[in-house]
LUMMAR-997062 format. One record per atom (N, C-alpha, C): x, z, y. Coordinates in steps of 0.2 Angstrom, whole numbers. Each point is the difference from the previous one (the first is absolute). Layout:
N
      u      w      v
      X      Z      Y
...
END
This chain:
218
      u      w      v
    242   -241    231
     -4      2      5
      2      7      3
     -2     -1      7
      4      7      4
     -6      8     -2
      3      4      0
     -5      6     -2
     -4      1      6
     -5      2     -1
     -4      4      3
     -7     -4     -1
     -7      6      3
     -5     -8     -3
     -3     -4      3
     -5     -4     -3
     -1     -5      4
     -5     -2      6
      0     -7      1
     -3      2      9
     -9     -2     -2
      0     -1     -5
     -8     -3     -3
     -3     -6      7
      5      1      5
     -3     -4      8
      2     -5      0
     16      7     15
      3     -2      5
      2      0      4
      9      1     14
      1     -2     10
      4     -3      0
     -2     -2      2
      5     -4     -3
      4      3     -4
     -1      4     -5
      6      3     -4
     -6     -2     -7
     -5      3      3
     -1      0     -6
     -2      2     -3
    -11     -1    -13
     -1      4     -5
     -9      0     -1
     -1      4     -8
     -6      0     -3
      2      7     -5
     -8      3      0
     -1      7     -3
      1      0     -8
      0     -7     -3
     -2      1     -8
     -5      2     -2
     -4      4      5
     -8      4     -1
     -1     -3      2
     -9      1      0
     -4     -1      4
      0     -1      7
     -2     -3      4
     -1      2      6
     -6     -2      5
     -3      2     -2
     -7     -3      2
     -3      6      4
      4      3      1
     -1      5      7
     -2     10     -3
     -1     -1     -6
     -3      7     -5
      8      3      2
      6     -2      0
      7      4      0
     -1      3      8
      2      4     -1
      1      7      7
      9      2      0
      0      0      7
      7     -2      4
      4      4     -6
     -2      9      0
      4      1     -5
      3     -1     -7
     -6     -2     -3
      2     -4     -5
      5     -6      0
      0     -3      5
      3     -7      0
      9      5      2
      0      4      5
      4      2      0
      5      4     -4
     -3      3     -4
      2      6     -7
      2     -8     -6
     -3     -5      0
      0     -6     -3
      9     -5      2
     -1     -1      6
      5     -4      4
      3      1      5
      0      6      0
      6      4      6
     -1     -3      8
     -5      0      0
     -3     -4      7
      2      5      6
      1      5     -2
      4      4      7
      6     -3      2
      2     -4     -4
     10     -2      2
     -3     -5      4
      6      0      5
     -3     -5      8
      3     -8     -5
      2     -2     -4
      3     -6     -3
     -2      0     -6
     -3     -9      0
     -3     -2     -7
      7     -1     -5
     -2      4     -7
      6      1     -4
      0     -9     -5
      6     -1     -1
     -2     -5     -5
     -4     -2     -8
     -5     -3     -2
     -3      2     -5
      0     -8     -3
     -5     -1     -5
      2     -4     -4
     -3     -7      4
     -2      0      7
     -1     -7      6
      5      1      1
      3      3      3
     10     -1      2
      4     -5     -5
     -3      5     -7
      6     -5     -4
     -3     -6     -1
     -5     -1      0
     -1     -8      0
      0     -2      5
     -1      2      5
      3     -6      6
      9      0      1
      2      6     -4
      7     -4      1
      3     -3     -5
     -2      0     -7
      0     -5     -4
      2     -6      2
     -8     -3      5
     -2     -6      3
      7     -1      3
      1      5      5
      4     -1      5
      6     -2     -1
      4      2     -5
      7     -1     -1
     -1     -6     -3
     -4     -3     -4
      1     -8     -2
     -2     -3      6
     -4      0      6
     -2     -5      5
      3      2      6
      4      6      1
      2     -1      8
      4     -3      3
     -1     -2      3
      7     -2      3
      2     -2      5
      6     -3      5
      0      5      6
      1      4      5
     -5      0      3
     -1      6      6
     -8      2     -5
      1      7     -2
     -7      2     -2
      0      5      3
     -8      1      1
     -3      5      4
     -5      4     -6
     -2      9      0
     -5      2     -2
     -2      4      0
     -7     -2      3
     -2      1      5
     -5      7     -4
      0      6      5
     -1      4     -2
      3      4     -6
      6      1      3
      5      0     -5
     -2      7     -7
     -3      5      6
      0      6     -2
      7      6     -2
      2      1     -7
      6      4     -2
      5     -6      0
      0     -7      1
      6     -6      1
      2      0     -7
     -6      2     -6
      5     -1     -7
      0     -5     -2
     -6     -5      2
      1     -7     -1
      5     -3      4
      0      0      4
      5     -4      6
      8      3     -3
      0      6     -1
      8      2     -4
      0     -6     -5
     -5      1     -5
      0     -6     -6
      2     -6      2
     -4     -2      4
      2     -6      1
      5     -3      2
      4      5      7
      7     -2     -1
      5      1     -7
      0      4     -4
      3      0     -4
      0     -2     -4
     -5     -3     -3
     -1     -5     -4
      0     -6      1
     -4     -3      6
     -2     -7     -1
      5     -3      5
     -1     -5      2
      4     -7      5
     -2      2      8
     -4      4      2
      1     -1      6
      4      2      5
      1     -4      4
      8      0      6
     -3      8      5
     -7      2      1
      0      5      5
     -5      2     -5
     -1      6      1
     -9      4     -1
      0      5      5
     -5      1      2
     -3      2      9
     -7      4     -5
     -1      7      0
     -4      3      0
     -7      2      5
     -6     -3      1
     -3      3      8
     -6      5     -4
     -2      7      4
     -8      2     -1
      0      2      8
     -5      4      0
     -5      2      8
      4      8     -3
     -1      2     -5
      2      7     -1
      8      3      1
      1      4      4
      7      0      3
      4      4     -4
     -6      5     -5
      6      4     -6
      1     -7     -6
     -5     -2      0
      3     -8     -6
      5     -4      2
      3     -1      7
      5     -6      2
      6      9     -2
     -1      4      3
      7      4     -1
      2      3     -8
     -6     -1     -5
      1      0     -5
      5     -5     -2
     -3     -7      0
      1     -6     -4
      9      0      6
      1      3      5
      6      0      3
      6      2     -5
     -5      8     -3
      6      2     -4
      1     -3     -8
     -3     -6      0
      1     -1     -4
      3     -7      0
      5      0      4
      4     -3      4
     -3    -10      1
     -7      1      3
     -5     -8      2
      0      2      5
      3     -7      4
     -2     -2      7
     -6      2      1
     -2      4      4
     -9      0      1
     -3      0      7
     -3     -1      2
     -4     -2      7
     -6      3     -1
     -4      6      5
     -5      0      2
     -5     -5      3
     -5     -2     -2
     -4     -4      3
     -8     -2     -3
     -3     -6      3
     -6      1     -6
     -1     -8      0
     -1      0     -9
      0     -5     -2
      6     -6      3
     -2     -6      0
      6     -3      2
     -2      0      7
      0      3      4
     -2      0      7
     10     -1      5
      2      5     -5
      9     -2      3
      3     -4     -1
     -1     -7     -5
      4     -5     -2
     -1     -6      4
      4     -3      1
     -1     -9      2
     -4     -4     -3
     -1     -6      2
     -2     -3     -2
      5     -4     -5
     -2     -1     -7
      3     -2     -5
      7      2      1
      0      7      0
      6      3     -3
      0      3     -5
     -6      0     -6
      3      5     -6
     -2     -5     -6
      5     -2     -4
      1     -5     -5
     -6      4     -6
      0      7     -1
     -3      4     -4
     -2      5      5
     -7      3     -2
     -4      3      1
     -3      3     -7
      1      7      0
     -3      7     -3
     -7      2      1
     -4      1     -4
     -6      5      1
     -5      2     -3
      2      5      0
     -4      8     -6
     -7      2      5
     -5     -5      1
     -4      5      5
     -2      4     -1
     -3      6      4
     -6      4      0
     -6     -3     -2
     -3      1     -7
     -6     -3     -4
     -3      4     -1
     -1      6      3
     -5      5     -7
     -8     -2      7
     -4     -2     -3
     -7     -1      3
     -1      7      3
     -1      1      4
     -2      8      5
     -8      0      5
     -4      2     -2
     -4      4      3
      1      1      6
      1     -3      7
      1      5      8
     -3      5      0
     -4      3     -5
     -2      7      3
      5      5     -7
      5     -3     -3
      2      7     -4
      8     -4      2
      1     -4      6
      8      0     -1
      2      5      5
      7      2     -4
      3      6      2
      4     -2      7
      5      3      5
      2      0      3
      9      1     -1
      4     -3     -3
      7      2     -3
      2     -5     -1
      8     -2     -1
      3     -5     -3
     -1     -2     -6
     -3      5     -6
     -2     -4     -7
     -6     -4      3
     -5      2      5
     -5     -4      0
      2     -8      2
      4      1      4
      3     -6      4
      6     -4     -6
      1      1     -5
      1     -1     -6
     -3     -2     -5
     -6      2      0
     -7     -3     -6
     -5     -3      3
     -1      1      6
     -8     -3      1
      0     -6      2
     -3     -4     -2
     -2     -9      1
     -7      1      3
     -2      5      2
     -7      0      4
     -7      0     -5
     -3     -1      3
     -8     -4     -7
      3     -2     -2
      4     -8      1
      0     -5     -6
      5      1     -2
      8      5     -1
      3     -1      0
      7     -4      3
     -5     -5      3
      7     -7      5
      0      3      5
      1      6      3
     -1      0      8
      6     -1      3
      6     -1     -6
      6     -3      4
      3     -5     -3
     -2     -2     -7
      1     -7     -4
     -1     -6      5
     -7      2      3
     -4     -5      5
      7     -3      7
      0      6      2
      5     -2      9
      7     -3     -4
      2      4     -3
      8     -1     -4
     -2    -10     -4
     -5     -2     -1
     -1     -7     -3
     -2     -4      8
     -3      4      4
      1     -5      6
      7     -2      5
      5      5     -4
      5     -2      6
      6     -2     -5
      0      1     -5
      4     -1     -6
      0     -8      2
     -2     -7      1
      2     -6      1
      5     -1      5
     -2      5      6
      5      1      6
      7      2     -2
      2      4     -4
      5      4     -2
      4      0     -4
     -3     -5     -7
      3     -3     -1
      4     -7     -2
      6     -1     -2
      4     -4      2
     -4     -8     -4
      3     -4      1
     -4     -6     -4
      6      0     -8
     -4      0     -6
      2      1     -4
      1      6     -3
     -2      5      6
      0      8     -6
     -7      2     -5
      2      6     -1
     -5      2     -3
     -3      8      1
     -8      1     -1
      0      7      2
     -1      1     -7
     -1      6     -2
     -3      4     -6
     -2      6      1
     -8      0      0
     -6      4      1
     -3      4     -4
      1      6     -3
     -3      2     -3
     -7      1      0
     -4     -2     -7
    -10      0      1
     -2      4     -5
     -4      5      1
     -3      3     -4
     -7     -2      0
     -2     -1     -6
     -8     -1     -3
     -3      4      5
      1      4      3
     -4      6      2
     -1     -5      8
      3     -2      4
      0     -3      5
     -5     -7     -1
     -1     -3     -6
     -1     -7      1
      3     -6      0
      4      0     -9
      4     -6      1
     -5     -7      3
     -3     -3     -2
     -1     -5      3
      0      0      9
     -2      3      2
     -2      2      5
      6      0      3
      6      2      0
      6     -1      2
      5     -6     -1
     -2     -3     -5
      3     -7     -1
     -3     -5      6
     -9      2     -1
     -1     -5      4
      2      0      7
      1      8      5
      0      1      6
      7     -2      0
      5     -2     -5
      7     -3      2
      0     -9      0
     -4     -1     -6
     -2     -7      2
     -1     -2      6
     -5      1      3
     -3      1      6
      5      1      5
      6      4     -2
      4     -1      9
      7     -5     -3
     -1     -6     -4
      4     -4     -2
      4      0     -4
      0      7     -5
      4      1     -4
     -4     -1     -7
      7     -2     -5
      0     -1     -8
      3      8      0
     -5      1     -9
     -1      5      1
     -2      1    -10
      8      3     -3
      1     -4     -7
      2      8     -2
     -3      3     -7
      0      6     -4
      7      1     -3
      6      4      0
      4     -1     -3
      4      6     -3
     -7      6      0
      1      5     -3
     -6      3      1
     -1      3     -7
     -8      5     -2
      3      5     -4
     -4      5      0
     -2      5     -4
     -7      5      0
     -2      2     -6
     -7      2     -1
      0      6      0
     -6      5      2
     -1      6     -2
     -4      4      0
     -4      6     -2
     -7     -3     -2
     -6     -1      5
      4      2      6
     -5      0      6
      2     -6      4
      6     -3      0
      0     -6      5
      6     -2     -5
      2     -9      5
      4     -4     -2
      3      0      8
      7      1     -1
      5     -1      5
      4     -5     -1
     -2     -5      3
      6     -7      2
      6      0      7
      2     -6     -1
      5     -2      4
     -2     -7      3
      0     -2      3
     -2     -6      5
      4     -4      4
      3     -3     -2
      6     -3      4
     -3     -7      4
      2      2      6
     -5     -4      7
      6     -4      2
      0     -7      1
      4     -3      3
     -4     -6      6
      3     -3      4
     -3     -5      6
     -4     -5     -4
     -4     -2     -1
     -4     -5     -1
      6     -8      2
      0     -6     -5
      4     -5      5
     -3     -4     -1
END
């Protein structure tokens, strides 16, 4: 696993606290906790499992999406079979990060830049930590962590345009924390024509983090 800790939650880039978070943590605490002043989500123990995932299933034109530091998207070109990886987030110190770590990267949001059924493989670490609109912060770690109240506030948009995006026969893989509402998110991908199969988990004492690999319904 990569160092640093974890998201207990996830901007496209991406994470969960390992604590509690039921709203009692105060910004500095979280801060003094998880470096939340750095304008870029670092990678932690959701990264490595979604690049696990990702070097056995990409393949390729992969995109991922909210790439953050690109240390997955590095991963993945180096290890696994894909012909291209394309890093995107909204945060423009994250795409010049993940630049120098030498990933194609694109600012944009969500798959809003891509074609239609242009990405054989689709990434995504979302923002999942459940947030309060009266205690979210105004900075790029928030933009990094906060999934809104329920946590889905971009699991949701990213599952409704995902069918358009990508290619027939590819695969996305979605990172879900317990925290967000697994079922809740299987079913909202059923629902826009997608299979929708578990192909990595891990436990920890306050949530479970899966992997979801979403492909076209046929």
């Amino acid at each position: 696993m990569p160092d640093g800790d974890r998201r207990g939650d996830g901007d496209g880039s991406g994470d969960g606290v390992g604590d509690d978070v039921d709203g009692d943590d105060t910004r500095d605490a979280l801060a003094e906790r998880r470096g939340l002043d750095a304008p870029v989500y670092e990678p932690a123990e959701d990264s490595g499992l979604l690049a696990e995932a990702a070097v056995e299933h990409a393949r390729g034109v992969t995109l991922e999406v909210g790439t953050g530091s690109g240390w997955v998207a590095e991963r993945v070109a180096a290890d696994g079979d894909a012909d291209r990886v394309i890093g995107s987030d909204v945060n423009p110190h994250a795409t010049e990060r993940a630049r120098g770590r030498g990933v194609e990267a694109v600012r944009g949001d969500l798959l809003a830049p891509f074609g239609d059924g242009a990405l054989d493989a689709v990434l995504f670490n979302p923002p999942y930590l459940p947030t309060d609109p009266d205690n979210e912060w105004d900075d790029w770690q928030e933009v990094a962590l906060s999934g809104g109240e329920t946590g889905r506030a971009l699991i949701e948009p990213f599952l409704d345009d995902l069918p358009r995006a990508l290619a027939p026969g590819g695969v996305a893989l979605l990172l879900v924390s317990s925290l967000t509402g697994f079922p809740e998110v299987v079913e909202y991908a059923v629902d826009r024509g997608l299979n929708a199969e578990t192909v990595a988990e891990e436990s920890y004492p306050f949530e479970t983090l899966s992997i979801l690999a979403l492909r076209h319904r046929e």
